[in-house]
C-alpha positions as CSV (number, residue, x, y, z in Angstrom):
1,X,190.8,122.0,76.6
2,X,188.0,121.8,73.2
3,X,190.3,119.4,71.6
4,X,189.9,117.5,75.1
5,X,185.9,118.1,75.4
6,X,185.4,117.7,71.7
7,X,187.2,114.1,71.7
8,X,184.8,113.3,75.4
9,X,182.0,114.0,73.3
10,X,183.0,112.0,70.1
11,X,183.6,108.9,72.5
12,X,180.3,109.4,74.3
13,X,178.6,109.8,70.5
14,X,179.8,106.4,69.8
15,X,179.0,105.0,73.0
16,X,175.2,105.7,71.4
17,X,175.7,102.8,69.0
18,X,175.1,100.0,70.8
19,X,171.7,101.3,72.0
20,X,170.7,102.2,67.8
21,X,171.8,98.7,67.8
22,X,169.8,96.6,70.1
23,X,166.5,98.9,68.9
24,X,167.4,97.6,65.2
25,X,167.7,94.2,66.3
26,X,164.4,94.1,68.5
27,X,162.8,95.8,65.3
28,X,163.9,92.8,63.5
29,X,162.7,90.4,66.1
30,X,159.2,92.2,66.0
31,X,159.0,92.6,62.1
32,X,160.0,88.9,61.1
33,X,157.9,87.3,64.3
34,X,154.5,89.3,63.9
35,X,154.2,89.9,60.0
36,X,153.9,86.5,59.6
37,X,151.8,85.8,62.9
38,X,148.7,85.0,60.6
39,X,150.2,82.5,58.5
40,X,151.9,80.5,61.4
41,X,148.3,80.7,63.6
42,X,146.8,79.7,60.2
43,X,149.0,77.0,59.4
44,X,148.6,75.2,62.7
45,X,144.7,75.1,62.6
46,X,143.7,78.6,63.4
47,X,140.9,80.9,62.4
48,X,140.4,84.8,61.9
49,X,139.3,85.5,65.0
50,X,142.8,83.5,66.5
51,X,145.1,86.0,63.9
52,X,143.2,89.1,64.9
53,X,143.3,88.1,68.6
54,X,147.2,87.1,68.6
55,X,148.5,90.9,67.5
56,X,145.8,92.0,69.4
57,X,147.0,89.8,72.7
58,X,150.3,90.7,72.6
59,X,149.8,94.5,72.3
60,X,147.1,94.0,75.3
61,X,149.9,92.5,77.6
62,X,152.1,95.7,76.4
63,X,149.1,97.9,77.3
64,X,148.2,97.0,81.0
65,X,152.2,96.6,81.8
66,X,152.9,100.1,80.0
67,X,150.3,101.5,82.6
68,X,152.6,99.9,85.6
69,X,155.6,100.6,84.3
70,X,155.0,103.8,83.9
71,X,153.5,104.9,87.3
72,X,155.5,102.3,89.4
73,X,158.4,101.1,87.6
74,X,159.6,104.8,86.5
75,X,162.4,104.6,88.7
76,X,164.6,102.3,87.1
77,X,168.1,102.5,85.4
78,X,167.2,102.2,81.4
79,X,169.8,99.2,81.5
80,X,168.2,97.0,83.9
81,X,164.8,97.3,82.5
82,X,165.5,97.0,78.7
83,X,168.2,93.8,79.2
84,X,164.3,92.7,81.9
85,X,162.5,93.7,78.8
86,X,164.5,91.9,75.9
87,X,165.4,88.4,78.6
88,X,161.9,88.3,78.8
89,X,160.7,88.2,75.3
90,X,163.6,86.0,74.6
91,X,161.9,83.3,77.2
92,X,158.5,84.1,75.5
93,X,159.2,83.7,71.7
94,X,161.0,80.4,72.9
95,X,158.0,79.2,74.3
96,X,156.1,79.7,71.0
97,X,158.8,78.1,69.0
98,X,158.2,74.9,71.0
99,X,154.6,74.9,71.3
100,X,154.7,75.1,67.3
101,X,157.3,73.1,66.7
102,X,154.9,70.4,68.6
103,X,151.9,70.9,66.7
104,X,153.7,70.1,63.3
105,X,155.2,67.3,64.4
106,X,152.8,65.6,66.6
107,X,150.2,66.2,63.9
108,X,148.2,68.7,66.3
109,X,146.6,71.1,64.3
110,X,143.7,73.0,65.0
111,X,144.2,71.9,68.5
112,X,142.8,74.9,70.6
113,X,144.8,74.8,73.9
114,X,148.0,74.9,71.7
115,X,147.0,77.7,69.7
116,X,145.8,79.8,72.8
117,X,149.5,78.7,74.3
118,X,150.7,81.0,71.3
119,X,148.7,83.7,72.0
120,X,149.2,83.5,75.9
121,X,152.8,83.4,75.0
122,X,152.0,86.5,73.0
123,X,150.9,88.4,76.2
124,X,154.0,87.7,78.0
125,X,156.0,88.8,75.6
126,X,154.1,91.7,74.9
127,X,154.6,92.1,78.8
128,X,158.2,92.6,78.6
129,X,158.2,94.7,76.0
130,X,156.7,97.7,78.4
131,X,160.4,97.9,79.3
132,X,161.6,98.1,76.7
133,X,160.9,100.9,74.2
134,X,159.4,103.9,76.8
135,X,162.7,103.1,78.4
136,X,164.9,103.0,75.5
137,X,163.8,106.1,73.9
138,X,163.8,107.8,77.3
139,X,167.8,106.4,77.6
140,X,168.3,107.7,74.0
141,X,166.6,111.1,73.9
142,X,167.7,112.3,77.3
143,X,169.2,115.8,78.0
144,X,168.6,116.7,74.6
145,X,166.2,119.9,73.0
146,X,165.6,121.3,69.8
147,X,166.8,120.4,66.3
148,X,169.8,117.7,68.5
149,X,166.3,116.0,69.9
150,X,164.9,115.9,66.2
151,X,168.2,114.7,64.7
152,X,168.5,112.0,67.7
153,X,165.2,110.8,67.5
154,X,165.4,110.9,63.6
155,X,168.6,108.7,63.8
156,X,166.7,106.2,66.5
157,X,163.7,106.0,64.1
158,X,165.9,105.5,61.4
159,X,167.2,102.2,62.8
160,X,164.1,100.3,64.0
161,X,162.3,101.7,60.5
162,X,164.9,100.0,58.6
163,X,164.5,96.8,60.4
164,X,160.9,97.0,59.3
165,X,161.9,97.2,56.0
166,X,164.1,94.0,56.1
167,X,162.0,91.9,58.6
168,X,158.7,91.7,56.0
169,X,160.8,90.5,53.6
170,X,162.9,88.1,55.3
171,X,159.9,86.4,57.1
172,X,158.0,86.3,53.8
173,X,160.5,83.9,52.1
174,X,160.8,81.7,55.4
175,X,157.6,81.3,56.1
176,X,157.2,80.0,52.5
177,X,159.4,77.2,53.2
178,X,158.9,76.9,56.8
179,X,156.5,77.9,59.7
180,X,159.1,77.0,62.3
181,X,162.1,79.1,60.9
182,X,161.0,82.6,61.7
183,X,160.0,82.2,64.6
184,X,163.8,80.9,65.3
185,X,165.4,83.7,63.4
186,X,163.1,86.0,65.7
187,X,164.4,84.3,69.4
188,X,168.3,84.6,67.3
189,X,167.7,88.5,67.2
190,X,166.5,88.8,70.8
191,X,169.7,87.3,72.0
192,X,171.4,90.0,69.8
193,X,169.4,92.5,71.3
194,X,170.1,91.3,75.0
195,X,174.1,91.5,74.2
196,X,174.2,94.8,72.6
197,X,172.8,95.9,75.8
198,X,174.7,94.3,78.2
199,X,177.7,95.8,76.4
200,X,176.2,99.5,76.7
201,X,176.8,101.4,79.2
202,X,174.4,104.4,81.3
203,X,175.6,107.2,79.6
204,X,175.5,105.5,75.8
205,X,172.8,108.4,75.5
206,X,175.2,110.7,74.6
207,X,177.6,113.9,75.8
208,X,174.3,115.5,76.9
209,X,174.4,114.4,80.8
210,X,178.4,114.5,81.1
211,X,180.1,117.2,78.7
212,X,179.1,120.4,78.4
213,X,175.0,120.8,77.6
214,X,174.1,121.2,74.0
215,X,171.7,124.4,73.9
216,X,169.7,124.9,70.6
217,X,166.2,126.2,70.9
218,X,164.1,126.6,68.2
219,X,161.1,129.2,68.0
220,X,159.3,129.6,71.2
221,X,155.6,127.9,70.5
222,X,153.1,129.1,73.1
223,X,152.1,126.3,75.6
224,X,148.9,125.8,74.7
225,X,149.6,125.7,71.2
226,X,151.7,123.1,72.4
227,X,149.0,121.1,73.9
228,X,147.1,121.0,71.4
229,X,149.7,119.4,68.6
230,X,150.2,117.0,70.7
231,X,146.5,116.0,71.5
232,X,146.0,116.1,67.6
233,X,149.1,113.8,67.0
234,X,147.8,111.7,69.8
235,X,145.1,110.9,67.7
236,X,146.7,110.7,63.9
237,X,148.8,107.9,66.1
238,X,145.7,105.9,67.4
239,X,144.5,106.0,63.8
240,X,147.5,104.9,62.0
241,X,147.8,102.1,64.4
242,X,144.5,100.9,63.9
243,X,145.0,101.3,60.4
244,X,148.1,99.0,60.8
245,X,146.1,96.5,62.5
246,X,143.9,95.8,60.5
247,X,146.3,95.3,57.8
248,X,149.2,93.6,59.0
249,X,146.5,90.9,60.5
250,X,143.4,90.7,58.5
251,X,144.9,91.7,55.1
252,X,147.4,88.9,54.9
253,X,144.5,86.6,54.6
254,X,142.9,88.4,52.4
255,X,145.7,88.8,50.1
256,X,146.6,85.0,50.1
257,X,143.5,84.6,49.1
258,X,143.0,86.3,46.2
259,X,145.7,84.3,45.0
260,X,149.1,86.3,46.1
261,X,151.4,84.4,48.1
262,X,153.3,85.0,51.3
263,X,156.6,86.0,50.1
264,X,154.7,89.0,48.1
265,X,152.7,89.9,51.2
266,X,156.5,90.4,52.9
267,X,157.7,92.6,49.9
268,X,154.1,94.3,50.1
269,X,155.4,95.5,53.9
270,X,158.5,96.0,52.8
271,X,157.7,98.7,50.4
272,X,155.1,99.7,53.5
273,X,158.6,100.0,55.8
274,X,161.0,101.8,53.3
275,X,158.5,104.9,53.1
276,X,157.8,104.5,56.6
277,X,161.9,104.8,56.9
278,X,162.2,107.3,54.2
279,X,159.2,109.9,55.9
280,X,161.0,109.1,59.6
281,X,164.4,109.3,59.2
282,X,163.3,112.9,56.9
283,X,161.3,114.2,59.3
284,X,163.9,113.8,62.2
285,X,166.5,115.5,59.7
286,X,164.1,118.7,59.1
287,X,162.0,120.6,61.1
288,X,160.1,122.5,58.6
289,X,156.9,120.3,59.6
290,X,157.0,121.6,63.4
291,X,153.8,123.2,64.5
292,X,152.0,123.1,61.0
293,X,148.7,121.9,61.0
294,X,148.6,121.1,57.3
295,X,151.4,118.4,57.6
296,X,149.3,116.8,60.6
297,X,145.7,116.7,58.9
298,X,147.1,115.9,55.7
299,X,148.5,112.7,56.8
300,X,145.8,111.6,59.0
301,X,143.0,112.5,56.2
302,X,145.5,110.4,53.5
303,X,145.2,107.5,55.3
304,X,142.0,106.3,54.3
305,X,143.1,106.2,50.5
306,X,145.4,102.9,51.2
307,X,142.2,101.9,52.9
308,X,140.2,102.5,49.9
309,X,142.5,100.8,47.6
310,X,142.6,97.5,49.4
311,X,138.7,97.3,49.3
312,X,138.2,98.2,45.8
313,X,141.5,96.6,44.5
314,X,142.3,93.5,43.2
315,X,146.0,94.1,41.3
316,X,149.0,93.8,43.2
317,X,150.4,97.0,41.2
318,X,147.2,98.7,43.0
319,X,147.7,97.4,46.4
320,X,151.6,98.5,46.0
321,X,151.3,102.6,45.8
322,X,148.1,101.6,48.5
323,X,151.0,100.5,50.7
324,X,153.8,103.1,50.1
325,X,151.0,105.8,51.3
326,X,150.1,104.4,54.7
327,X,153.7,104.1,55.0
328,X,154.4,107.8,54.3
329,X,151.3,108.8,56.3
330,X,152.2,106.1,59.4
331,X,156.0,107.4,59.7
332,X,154.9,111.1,59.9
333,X,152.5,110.3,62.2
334,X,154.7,108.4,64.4
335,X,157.4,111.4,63.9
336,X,154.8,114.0,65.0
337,X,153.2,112.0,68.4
338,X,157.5,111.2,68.9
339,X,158.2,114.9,68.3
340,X,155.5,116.9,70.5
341,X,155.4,114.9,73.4
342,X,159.3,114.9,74.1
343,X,159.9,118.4,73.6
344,X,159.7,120.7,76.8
345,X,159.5,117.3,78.7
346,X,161.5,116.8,81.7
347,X,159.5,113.3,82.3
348,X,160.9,111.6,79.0
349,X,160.2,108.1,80.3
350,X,156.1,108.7,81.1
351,X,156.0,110.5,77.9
352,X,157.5,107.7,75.9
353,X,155.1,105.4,78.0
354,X,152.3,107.2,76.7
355,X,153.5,107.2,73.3
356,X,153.6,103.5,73.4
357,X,150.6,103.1,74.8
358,X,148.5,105.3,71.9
359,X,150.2,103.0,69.5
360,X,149.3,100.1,71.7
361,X,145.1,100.7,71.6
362,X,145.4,101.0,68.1
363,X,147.2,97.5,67.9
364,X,144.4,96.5,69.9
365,X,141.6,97.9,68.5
366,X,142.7,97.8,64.7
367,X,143.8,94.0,65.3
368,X,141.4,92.4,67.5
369,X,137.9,94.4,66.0
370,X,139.2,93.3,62.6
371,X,139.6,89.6,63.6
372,X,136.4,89.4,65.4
373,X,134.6,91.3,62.0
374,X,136.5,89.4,59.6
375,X,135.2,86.3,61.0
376,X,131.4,87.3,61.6
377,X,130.8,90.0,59.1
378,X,132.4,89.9,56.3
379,X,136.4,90.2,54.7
380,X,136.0,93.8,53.6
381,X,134.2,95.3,56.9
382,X,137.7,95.6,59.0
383,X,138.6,98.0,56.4
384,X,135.6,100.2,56.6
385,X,135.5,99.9,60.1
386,X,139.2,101.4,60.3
387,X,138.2,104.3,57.6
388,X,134.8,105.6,60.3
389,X,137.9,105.1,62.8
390,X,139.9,107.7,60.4
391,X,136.9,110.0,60.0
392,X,135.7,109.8,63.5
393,X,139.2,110.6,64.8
394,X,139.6,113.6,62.2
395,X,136.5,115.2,63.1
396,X,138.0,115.1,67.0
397,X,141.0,117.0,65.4
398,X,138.7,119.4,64.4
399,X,137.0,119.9,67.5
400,X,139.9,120.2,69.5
401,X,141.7,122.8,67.5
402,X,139.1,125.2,67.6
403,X,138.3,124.5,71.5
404,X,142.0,124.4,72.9
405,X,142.4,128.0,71.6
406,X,146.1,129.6,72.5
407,X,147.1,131.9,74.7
408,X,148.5,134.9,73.4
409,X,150.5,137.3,75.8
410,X,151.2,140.9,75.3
């Protein structure tokens, strides 16, 4: 009877693949696509204010649909809405393929309704992505506790972190040579994405919901206590997302300018996405970081040094180790916000929803302050605009570990 149960459980393992799968090939949709967002909107007659409002656009649409998704769509199957979620996007990115496929060739650049098309097309697809991802995690982590949730999410992270290491650095080198090629590579992985979920099945989760539950609690942590990581994660989130915003959008302007080109600005991300993948794919494999706020305000506080570096820097060996710390500090904030809100939750779905939709207002906020500042202000005030985000969101760390005190019972 084991060797019976133990076999069920190996096949329902495997069954788990196809789900890593499509979240590594949406990764790679997403990374190749949107790193190189500036350049295309640049490169067909755009302005700063058109880069920081594409990102920002797209993670808008993701917004408002997360928010209906989550309190009216929460009943559906995982399968149905992520193969919605990736047809959708597929539809989307085509649109933008055309639209700037027409612009080069008809000679249309800087033609306004086309580049708003883009960024409309943006929204949409940003749309369907708020089936996607809350639903995907919820599919992946479900039924699971303890270290098994760490290691599953740790695994899950693992895979779309390692698509943002390749993506940068593929849609550098295409973009060099060609606006309209990643944008095509991009609409190739969606269709990936959409078979590797057809293929899975509604228990690909795992043995969790069909053999024998996997029980491994882990120290009990007073609710309140609780509560409170996850408020303070909530925020390191916010912040490394606007942090990200304002890099991934305003910065690769910037950088081309000071001479660099676009195929360094994709290794520059890349070495951004292999700490990112090195600090989640750790993190889900230990647990030594649970609970401890030195971890948490560490990370969040290290975040303004990368800052720092790219407004007094002018080397690419200083903007490299600028890089590879907002990586570090980005993956263990994603890790923590992952971490806190799953455990104890019975409601895996709203809490990935709400997860996405942190990350989501820092897209938003990091992205589309730092285009409209970029373009009115000046290059370097994105930058300290996303270090008073830093500070202001620390000092709201502060205050809420000292006035959400714990419980203690006798």
């Amino acid at each position: 009877m084991n060797k019976i149960i133990s076999t069920f459980a190996r096949r329902e393992r495997a069954g788990v693949w196809p789900l890593y799968g499509a979240a590594f090939a949406m990764a790679i949709s997403l990374n190749i696509l949107w790193t190189v967002m500036p350049f295309i909107i640049r490169n067909i007659g755009g302005t700063e204010e058109h880069v920081g409002y594409a990102w920002a656009a797209n993670m808008l649409g993701y917004l408002v649909c997360l928010m209906f998704a989550g309190t009216l769509l929460g009943h559906l199957k995982a399968r149905y809405a992520t193969l919605t979620a990736s047809g959708g996007m597929f539809l989307a990115t085509v649109v933008m393929m055309v639209v700037v496929w027409y612009v080069l060739a008809h000679h249309q650049l800087g033609n306004i309704s086309l580049i708003w098309t883009i960024i409309a097309s943006g929204i949409l697809a940003g749309a369907a992505m708020s089936l996607f991802w809350p639903f995907l995690m919820a599919w992946v982590s479900s039924d699971y506790e303890g270290r098994i949730l760490n290691r599953r999410l740790g695994t899950y992270n693992g895979m779309w972190s390692a698509a943002a290491i390749l993506g940068p650095s593929i849609s550098g080198v295409l973009v060099d040579n060609s606006t309209l090629s990643p944008i095509a590579v991009s609409v190739v992985a969606l269709a990936i994405c959409f078979v590797l979920l057809s293929v899975a099945h509604d228990k690909s989760a795992g043995s969790a919901a069909t053999a024998k539950r996997i029980e491994d609690p882990e120290i009990r942590i007073d609710e309140s206590v609780r509560v409170r990581f996850i408020w303070m994660a909530r925020i390191a989130l916010f912040c490394s997302w606007v942090c990200l915003g304002v890099s991934r959008s305003q910065f690769a302007l910037l950088f081309t300018g000071l001479g660099f080109s676009e195929t360094q600005f994709g290794i520059l991300i890349t070495i951004f996405g292999i700490c990112n993948f090195l600090v989640l794919t750790g993190a889900g494999r230990f647990g030594f970081w649970h609970f401890k706020l030195k971890f948490l305000f560490g990370a969040h506080l290290m975040l303004a040094v990368p800052l720092f570096a790219v407004i007094f820097g002018r080397t690419l060996w200083g903007f490299v180790p600028a890089f590879m710390v907002m990586g570090a500090c980005f993956g263990f904030a994603y890790s923590s916000h992952l971490y806190y809100g799953a455990c104890g939750s019975r409601k895996r779905s709203a809490r990935m929803a709400i997860h996405e939709v942190t990350l989501s207002l820092g897209v938003i906020v990091g992205s589309g302050a730092g285009g409209y500042l970029s373009g009115n202000v000046g290059a370097y005030s994105p930058y300290w605009f996303a270090i008073a985000v830093l500070a202001l969101g620390f000092g709201t760390q502060v205050i809420l570990w000292f006035a959400l005190k714990p419980q203690h019972y006798g």
